[in-house]
BALOBA-1460 file (C-alpha; in Angstrom, 3 decimals):
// residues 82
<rec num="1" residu="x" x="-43.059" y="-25.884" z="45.263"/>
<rec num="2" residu="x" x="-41.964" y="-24.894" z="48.609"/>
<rec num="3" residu="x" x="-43.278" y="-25.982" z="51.948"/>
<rec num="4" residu="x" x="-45.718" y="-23.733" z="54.321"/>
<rec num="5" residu="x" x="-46.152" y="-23.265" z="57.831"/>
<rec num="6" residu="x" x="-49.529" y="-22.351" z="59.806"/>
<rec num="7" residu="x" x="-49.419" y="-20.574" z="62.276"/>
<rec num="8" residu="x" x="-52.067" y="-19.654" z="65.749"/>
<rec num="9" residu="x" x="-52.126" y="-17.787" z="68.226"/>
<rec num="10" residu="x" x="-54.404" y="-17.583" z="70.568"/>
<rec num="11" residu="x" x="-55.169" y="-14.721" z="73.667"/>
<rec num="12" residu="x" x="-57.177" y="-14.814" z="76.150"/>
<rec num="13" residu="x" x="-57.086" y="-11.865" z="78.536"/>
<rec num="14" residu="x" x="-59.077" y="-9.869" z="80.825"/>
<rec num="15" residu="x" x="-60.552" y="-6.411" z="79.227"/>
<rec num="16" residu="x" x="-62.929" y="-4.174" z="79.901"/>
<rec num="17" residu="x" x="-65.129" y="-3.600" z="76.846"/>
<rec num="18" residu="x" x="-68.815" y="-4.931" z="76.669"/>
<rec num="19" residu="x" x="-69.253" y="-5.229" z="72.434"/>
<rec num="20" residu="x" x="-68.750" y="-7.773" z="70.293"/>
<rec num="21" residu="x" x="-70.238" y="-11.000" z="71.492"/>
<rec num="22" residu="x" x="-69.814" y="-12.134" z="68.282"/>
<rec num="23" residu="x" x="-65.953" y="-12.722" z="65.767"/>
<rec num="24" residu="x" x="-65.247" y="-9.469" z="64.697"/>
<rec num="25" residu="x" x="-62.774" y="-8.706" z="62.569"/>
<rec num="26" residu="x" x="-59.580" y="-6.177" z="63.415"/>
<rec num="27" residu="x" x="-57.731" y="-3.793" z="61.868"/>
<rec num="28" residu="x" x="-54.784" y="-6.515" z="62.017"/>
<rec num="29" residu="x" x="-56.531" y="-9.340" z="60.291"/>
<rec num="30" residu="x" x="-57.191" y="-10.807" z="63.596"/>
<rec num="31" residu="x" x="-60.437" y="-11.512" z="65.070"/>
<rec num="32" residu="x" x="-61.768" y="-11.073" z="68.543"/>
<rec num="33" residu="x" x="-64.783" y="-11.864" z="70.487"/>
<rec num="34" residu="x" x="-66.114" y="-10.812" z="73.982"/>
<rec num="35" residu="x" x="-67.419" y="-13.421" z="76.200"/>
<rec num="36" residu="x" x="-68.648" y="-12.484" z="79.779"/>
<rec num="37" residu="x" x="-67.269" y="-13.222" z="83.563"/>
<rec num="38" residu="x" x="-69.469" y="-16.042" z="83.858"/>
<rec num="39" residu="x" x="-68.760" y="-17.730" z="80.205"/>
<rec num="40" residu="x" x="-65.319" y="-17.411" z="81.125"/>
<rec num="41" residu="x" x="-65.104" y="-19.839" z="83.961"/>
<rec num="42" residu="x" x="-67.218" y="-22.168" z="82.029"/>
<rec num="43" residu="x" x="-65.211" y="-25.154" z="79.809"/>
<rec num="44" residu="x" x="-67.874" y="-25.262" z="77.249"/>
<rec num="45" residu="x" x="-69.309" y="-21.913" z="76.622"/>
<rec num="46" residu="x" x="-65.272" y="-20.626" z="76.828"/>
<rec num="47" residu="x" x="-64.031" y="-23.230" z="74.355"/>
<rec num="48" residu="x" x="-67.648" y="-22.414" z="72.163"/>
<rec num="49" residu="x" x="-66.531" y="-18.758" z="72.128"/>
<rec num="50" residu="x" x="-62.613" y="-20.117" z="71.137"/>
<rec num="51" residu="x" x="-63.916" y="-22.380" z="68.287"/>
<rec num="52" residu="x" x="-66.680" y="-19.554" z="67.259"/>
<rec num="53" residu="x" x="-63.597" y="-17.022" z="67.045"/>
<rec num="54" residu="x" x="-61.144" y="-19.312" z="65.274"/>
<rec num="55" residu="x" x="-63.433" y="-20.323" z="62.420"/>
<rec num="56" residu="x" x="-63.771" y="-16.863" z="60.664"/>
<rec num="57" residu="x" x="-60.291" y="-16.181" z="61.397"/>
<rec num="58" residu="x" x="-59.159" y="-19.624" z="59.847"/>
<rec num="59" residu="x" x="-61.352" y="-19.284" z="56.678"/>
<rec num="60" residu="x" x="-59.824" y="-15.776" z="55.761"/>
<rec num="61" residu="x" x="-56.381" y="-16.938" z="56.161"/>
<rec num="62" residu="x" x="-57.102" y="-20.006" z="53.849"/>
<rec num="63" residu="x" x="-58.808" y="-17.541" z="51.713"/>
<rec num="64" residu="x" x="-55.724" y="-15.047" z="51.353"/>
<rec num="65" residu="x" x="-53.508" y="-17.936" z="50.929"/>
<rec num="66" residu="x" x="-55.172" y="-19.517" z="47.772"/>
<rec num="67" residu="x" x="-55.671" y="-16.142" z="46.523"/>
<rec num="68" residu="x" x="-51.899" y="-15.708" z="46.611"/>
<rec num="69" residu="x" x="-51.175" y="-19.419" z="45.473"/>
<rec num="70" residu="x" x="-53.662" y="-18.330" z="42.303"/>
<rec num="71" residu="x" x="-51.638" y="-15.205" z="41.926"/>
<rec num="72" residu="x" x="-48.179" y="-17.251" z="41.612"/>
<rec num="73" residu="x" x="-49.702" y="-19.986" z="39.507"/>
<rec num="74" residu="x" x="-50.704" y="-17.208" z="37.170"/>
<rec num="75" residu="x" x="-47.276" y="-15.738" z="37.158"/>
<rec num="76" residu="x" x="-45.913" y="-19.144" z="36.325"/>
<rec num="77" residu="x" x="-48.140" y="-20.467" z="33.575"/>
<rec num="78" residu="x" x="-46.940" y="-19.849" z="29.923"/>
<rec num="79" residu="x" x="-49.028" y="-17.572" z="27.999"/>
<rec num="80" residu="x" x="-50.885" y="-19.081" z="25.442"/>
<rec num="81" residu="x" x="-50.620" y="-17.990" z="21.724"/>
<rec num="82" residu="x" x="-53.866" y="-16.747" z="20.117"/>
């Protein structure tokens, strides 16, 4: 079995939209969240929105990559004789 890397990025930059207050998911798999002007200058309600954001995206990776270590296990086991 071979070893795997995790990877994260995170972005946080300036836009103009007023939705999603809340993780939403992209088209990309990533996940974004809108906090406002005043959140953003604040430590804890910035690294709240980070950690809020993260979570969602960090359970559907986990969840794609056991689906795809299921898929290989599969693959691999023998086949069992009726």
């Amino acid at each position: 079995m071979g070893n795997y890397k995790i990877k994260i990025k995170v972005e946080v930059v300036e836009c103009d939209n007023q939705d999603a207050h809340e993780p939403l998911e992209q088209n990309d798999g990533s996940f974004e969240m809108i906090i406002d002007g005043k959140d953003a200058i604040s430590i804890d309600k910035s690294e709240k929105a980070l950690l809020s954001t993260a979570y969602p995206s960090i359970r559907e990776a986990l969840s794609r990559h056991l689906e795809e270590m299921s898929k290989k296990k599969s693959l691999k086991s023998p086949k069992r004789k009726k």
